[in-house]
C-alpha positions as CSV (number, residue, x, y, z in Angstrom):
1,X,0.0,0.0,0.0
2,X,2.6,2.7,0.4
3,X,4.4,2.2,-2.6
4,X,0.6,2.9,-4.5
5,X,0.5,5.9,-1.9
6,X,3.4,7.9,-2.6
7,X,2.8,7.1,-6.9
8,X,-0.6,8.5,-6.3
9,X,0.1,11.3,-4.1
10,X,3.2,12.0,-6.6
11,X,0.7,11.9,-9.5
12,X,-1.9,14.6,-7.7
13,X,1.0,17.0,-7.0
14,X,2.4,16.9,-9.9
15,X,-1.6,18.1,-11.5
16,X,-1.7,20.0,-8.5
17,X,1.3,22.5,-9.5
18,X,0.8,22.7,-13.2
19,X,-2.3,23.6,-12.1
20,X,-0.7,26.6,-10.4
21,X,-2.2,24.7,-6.9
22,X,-0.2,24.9,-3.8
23,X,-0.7,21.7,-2.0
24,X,0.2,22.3,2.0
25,X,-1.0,19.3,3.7
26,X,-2.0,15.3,3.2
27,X,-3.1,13.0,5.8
28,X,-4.7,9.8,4.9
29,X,-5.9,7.0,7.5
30,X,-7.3,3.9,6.7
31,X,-9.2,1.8,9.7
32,X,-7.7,4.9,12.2
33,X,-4.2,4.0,11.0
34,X,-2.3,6.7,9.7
35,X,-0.7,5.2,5.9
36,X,0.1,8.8,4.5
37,X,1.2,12.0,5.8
38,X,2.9,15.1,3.9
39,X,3.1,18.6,4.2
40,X,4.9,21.8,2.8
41,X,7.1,23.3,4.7
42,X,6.8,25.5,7.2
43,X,3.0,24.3,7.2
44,X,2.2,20.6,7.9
45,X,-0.6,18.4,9.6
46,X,0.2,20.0,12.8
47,X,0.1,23.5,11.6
48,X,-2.7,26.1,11.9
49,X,-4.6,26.3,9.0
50,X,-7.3,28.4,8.0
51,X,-10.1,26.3,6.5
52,X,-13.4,28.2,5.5
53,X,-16.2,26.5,4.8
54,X,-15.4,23.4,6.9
55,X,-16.8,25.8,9.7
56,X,-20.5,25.0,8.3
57,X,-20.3,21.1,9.6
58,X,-18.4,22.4,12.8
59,X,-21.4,25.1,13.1
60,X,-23.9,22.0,12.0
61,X,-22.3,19.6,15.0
62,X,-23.4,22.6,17.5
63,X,-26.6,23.3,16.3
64,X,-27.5,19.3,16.9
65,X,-26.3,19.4,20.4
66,X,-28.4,22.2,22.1
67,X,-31.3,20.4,20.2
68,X,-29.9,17.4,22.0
69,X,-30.1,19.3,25.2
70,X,-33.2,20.7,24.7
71,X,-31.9,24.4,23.8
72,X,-34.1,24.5,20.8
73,X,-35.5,22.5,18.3
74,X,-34.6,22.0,14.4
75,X,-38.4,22.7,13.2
76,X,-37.7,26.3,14.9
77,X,-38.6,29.1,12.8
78,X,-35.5,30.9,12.7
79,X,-37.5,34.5,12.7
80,X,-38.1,32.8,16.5
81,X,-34.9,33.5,17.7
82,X,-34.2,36.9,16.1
83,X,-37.2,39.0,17.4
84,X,-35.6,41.7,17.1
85,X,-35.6,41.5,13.3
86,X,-39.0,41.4,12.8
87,X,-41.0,41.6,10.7
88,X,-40.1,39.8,8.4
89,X,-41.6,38.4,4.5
90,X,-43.4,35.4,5.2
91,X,-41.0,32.9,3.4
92,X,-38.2,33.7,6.5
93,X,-41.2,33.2,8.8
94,X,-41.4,30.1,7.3
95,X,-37.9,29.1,7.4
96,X,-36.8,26.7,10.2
97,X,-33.6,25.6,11.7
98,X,-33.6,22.5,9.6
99,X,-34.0,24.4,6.4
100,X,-30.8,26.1,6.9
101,X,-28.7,23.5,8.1
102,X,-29.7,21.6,4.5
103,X,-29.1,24.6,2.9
104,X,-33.0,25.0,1.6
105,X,-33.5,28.1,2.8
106,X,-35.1,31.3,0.9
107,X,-32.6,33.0,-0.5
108,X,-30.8,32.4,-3.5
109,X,-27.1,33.5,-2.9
110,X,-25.4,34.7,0.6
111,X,-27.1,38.2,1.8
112,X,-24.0,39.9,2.7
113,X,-20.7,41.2,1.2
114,X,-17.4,40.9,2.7
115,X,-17.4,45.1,2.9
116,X,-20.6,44.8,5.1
117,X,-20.8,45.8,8.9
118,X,-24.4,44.3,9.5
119,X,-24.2,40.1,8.4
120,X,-26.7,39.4,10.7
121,X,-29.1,41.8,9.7
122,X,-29.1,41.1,6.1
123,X,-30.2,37.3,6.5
124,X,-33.8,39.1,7.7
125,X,-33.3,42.3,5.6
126,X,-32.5,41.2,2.4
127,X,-35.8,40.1,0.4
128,X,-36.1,36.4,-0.2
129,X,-36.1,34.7,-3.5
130,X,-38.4,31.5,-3.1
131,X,-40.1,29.2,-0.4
132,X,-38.4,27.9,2.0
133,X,-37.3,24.1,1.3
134,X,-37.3,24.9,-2.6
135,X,-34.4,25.2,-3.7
136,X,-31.0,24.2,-2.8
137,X,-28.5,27.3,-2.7
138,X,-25.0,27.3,-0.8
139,X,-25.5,30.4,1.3
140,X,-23.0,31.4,3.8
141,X,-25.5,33.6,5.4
142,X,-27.2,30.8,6.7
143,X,-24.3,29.2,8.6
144,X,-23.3,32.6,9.9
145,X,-26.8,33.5,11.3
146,X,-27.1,29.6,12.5
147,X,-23.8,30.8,14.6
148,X,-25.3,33.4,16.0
149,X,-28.0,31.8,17.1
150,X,-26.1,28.9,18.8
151,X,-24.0,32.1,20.9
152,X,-27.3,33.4,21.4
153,X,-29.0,30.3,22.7
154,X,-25.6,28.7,24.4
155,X,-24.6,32.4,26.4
156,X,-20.9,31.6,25.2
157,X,-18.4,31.6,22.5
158,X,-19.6,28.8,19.3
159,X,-16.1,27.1,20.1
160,X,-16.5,27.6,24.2
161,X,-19.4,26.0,23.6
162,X,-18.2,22.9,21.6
163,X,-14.9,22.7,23.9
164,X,-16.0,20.1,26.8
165,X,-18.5,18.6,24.7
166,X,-16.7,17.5,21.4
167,X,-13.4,18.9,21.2
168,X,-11.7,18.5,24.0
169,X,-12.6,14.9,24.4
170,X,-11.1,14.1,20.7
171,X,-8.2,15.7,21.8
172,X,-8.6,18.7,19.5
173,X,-6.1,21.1,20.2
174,X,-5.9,24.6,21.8
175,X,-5.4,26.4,18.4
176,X,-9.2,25.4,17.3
177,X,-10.7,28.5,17.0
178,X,-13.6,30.6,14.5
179,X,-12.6,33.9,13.4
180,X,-15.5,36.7,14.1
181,X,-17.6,38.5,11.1
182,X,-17.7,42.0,11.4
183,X,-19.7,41.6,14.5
184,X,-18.9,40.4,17.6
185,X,-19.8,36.8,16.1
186,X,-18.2,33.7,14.8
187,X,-18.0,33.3,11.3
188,X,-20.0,29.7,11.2
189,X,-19.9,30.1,7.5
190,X,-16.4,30.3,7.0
191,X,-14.2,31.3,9.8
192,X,-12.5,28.5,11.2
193,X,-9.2,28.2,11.9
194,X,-7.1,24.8,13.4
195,X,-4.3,22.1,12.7
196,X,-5.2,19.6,9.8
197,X,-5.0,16.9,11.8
198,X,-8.1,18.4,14.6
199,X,-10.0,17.9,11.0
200,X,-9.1,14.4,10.7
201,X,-10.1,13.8,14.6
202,X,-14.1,15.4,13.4
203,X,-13.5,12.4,10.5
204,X,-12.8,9.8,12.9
205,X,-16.0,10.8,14.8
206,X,-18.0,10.7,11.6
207,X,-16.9,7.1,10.8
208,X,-17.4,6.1,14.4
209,X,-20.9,7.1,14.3
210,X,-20.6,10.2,16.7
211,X,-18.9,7.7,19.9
212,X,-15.2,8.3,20.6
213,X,-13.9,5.9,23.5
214,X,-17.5,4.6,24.0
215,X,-18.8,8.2,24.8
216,X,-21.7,9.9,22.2
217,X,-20.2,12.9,21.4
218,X,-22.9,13.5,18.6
219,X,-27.2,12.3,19.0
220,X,-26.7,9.7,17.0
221,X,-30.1,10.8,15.3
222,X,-29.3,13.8,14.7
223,X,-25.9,12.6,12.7
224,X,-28.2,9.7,10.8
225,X,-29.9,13.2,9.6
226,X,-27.2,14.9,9.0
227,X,-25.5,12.6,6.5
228,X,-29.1,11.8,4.8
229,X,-29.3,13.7,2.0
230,X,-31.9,16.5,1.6
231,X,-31.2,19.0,-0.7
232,X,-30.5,17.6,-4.3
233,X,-27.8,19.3,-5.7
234,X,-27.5,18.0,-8.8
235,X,-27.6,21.5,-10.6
236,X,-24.3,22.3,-9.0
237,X,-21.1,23.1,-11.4
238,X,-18.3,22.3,-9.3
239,X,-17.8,18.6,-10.1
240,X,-18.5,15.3,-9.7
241,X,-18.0,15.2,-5.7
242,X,-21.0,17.9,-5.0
243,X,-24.1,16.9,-7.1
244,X,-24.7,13.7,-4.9
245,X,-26.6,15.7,-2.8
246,X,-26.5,17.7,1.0
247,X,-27.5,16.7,3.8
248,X,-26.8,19.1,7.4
249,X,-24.1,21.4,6.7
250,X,-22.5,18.3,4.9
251,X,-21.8,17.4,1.3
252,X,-22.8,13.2,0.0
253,X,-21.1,12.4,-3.1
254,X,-22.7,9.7,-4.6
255,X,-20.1,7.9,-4.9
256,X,-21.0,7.3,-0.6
257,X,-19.4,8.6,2.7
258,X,-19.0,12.9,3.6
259,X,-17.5,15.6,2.2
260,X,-16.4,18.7,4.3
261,X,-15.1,21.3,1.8
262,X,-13.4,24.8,2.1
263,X,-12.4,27.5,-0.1
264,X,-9.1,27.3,-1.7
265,X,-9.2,23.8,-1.7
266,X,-9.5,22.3,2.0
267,X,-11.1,19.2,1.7
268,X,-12.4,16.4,4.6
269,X,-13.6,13.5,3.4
270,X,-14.7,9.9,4.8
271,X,-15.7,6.5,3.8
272,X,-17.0,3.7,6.1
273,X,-17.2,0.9,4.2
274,X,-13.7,1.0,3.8
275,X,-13.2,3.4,6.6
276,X,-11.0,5.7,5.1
277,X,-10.7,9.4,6.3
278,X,-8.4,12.1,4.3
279,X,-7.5,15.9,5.0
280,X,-6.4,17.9,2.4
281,X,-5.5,21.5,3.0
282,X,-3.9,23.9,-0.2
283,X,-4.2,27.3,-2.0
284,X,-6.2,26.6,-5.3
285,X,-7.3,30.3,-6.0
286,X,-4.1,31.4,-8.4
287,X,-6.3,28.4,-10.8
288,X,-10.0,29.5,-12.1
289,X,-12.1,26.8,-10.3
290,X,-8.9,25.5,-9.0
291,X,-10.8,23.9,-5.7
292,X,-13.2,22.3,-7.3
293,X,-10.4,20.9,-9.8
294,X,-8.0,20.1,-7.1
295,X,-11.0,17.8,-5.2
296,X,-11.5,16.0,-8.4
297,X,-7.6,15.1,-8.4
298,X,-7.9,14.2,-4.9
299,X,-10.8,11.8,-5.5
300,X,-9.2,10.2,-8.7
301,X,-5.7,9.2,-7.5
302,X,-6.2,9.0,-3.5
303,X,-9.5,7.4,-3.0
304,X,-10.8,5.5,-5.8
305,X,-7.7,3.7,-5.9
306,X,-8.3,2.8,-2.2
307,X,-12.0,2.2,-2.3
308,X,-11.9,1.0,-5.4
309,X,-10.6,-2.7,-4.1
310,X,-11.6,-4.5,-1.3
311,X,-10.7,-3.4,2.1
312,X,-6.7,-4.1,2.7
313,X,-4.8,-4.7,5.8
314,X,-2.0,-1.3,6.7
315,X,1.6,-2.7,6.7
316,X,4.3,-1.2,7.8
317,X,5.0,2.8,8.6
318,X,2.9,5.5,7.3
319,X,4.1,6.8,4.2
320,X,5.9,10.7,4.7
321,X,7.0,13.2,2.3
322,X,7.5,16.4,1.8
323,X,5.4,18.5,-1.0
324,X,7.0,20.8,-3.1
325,X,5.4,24.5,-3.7
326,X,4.7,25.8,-7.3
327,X,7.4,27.4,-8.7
328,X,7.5,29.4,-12.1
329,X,9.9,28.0,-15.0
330,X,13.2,29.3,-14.8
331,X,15.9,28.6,-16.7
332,X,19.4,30.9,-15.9
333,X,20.1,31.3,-19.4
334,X,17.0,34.1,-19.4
335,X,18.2,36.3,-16.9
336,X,20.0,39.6,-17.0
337,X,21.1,41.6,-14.1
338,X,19.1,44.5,-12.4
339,X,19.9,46.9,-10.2
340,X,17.1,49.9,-10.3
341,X,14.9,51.5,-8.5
342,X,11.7,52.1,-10.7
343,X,8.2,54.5,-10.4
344,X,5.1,53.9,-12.3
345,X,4.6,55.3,-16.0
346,X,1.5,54.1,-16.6
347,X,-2.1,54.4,-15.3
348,X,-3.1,51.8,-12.6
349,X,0.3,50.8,-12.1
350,X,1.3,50.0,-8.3
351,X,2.8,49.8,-6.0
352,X,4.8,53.4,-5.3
353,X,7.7,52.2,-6.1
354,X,9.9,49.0,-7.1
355,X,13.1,47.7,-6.0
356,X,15.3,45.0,-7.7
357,X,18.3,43.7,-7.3
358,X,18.1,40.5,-9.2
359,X,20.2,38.3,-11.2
360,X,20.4,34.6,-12.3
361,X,21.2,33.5,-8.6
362,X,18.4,35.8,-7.4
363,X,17.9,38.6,-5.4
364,X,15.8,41.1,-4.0
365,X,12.4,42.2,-5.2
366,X,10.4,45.1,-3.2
367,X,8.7,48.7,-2.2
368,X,10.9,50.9,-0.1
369,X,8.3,53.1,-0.1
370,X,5.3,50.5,0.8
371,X,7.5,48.6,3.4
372,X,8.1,45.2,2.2
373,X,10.9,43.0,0.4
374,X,11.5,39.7,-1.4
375,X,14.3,37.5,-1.1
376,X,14.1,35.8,-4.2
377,X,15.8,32.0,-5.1
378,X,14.9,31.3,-8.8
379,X,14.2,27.3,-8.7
380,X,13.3,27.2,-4.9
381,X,10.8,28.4,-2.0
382,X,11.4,30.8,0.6
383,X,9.7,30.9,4.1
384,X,9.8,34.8,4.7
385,X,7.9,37.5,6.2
386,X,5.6,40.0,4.3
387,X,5.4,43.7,4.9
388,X,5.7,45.9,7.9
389,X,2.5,43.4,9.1
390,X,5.3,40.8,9.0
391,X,2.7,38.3,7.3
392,X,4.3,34.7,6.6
393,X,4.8,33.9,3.2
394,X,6.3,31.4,1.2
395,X,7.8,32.9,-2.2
396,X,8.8,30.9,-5.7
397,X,10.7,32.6,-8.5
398,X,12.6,31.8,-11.9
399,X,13.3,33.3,-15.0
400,X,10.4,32.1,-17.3
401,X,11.3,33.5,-20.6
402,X,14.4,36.0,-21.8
403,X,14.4,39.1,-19.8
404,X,11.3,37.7,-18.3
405,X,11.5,37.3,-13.9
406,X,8.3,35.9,-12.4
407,X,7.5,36.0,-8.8
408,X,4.6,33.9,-6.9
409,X,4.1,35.6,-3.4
410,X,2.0,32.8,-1.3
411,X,0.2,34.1,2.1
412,X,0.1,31.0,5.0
413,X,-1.1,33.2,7.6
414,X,-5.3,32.9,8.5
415,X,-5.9,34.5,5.1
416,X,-4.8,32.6,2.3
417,X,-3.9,34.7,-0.6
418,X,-1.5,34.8,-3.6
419,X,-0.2,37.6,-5.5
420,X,1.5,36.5,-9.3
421,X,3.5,38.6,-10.8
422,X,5.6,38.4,-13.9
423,X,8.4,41.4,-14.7
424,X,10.1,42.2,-18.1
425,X,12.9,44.3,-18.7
426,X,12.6,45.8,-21.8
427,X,15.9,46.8,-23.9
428,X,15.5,50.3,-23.6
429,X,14.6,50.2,-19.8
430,X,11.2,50.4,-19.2
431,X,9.9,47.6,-16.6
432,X,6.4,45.9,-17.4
433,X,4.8,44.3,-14.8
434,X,1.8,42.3,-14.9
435,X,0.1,41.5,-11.8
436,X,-2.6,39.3,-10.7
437,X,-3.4,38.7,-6.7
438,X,-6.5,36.4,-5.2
439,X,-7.6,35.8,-2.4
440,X,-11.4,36.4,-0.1
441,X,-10.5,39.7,1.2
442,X,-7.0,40.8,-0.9
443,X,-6.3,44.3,-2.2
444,X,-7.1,44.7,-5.5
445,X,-4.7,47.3,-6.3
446,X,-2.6,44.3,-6.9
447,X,-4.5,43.6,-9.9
448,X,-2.8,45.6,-12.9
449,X,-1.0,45.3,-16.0
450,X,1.4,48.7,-16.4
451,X,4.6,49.9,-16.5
452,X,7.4,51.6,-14.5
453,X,10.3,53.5,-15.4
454,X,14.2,54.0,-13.8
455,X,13.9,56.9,-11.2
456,X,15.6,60.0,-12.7
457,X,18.3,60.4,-10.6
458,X,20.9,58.0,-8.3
459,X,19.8,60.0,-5.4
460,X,16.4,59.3,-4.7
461,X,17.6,55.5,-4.8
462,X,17.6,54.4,-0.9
């Protein structure tokens, strides 16, 4: 088995970077044995990862326990528990607890944008679009509001809350935490925050049927509902894995088992019959669709060829090894030396200013006037720190083409983010820069296509 492992994991990183995909983390159990584990450095299973959308199953598990505890029930009207927001159109005062959590509720797309102040508000304010129990529609809203009503209901924190009841008994660690909207309120819908392998701990429990050292961690009927599908999904365009259907906060391929999926390409998935749990984390949003691309190329080479046989026995040592980050082409022969300080030309160029002092052995790339700096190692990544913010980044470089650098700036911190850019010297000196940056919440000045030119004079260099 880990000689097929590490061909197949070799095989989906391989996609994975021409793909322009950063993979950071692989963990892959089979009968609670781990058989793979990889990571790229400085992030790894153990390291603190932001994961997004996984927070909707986390948010999911804590709505099922207060309505295991009598704190509320699913066939609530959520309009119940927001009084304040009334009133309300009739199709939210017709929309219950479990309409949300299956994501069937009345509106057609999320109600907020990420510029908002009031995301609580515009789940109630924001005019529906259909019934309730219609229509399925991933809406982020919904989790978010679900949140806030489990903070409401609960009088704590939504991780507080889940702490002595599910994650500190599977040993999930201390860095476990949801990141707050704009309000004093834990992003449900896409906030969360922990190791890899605290996600692979919530798989275990799945497998298990909600009982970890004999103890019910999760109603055991509220988790047969959960993964019961009840929102069809097959109009969804993100692949194969999504249109099986949804069940509570929780994707069912058709294929069988549960899917926990985040933006950028975090991915949770288990299988019973062959009980097989896997944890992907990565940075898929330099690649149009990239996520949904990159779970297709985890299904194809680390699952089907696992649950595509009969159940096998684990031998031996997990397999380790350690993934390698996208880095552009570079070949030394394209390089030439610079040594300039350079100011826009052009309209919608940015930053300030640019600094390089680069040649085939690399260099320095940065803004003296914006605060940060590059070291750059054409062929090889380079842990570093971002900015006056001191953000941690990892950065590729090589020369791509003649007189052609290009740079790939990747963010690790709790916002993923990528910023692309590729710089030609021209003959006569100009500097074109095209540059392309993505991320949820990333400046979009870093999205332009301009030129700069030499500064006039040796002195204003620093």
């Amino acid at each position: 088995m880990k000689g097929l492992l590490m061909d197949a994991l070799e095989l989906l990183e391989s996609e994975a970077r021409s793909l322009g995909v950063a993979l950071h983390s692989v963990e892959l159990t089979v009968d609670g044995e781990t058989v793979l584990s990889a990571g790229s450095a400085p992030l790894g299973v153990q390291s603190p990862h932001r994961m997004y959308s996984i927070a909707k199953t986390v948010t999911g598990f804590a709505v099922g326990l207060l309505a295991a505890e009598g704190g509320l029930s699913l066939d609530d009207p959520v309009t119940g528990h927001f009084p304040e927001m009334g009133p309300c159109h009739p199709w939210l005062e017709q929309t219950t607890l479990r309409h949300m959590l299956a994501m069937l509720g009345p509106h057609a797309s999320t109600t907020y944008k990420g510029s908002d102040d009031a995301w609580l508000e515009s789940y109630f304010r924001v005019p529906p679009a259909y019934p309730p129990g219609t229509a399925f529609a991933y809406d982020t809203s919904g989790a978010y509001v679900l949140a806030a009503l489990v903070e409401r209901t609960a009088g704590t924190s939504l991780v507080d809350y889940l702490r002595p009841r599910l994650l500190d008994p599977l040993g999930i660690s201390d860095d476990f935490r949801v990141r707050p909207g704009p309000e004093p309120i834990s992003h449900g819908g896409s906030g969360l925050v922990c190791r890899p392998h605290d996600l692979l701990c919530l798989a275990h429990l799945l497998l298990d049927g909600g009982v970890h050292d004999g103890e019910a961690l999760l109603p055991a009927g509220f988790l047969r509902e959960a993964t019961t599908v009840h929102a069809d999904t097959a109009l969804q365009t993100w692949g194969t894995p999504f249109r099986g259907g949804y069940g509570y906060q929780v994707w069912l391929p058709e294929r069988g088992g549960y899917l926990m999926y985040g933006l950028g390409g975090q991915i949770v998935y288990c299988e019973p019959e062959h009980r097989l749990a896997l944890v992907v984390t990565a940075d898929a949003q330099a690649c149009q669709s990239g996520d949904q691309r990159l779970a297709g190329l985890v299904f194809r080479h680390l699952v089907d060829p696992l649950v595509g046989a009969p159940p096998r026995p684990v031998i031996g040592a997990p397999a380790e090894r350690r993934l390698e980050w996208p880095s552009p082409r570079h070949r030394a022969g394209n390089a030439i030396d610079l040594h300039d300080r350079y100011t826009p030309c052009s309209a919608g160029a940015w930053p300030t200013d640019l600094r390089l002092d680069v040649g085939a052995d690399g260099g320095t790339l940065g803004s003296p006037s914006d605060g940060w700096r590059l070291d750059l190692d054409p062929g090889a990544a380079r842990p570093q720190r971002f900015g006056q913010d001191g953000r941690p980044v990892v950065v590729t470089a090589g020369w791509a083409a003649p007189r052609t650098l290009d740079v790939v700036c990747w963010f690790v911190d709790d916002e993923l983010a990528v910023i692309r850019q590729r710089l030609h010297a021209g003959p006569e000196g100009t500097l074109t820069v095209r540059s392309q940056g993505f991320g949820e919440r990333f400046d979009q000045r870093w999205n332009f296509a301009g030129a700069f030119s030499p500064s006039p004079s040796p002195a204003a260099r620093p």
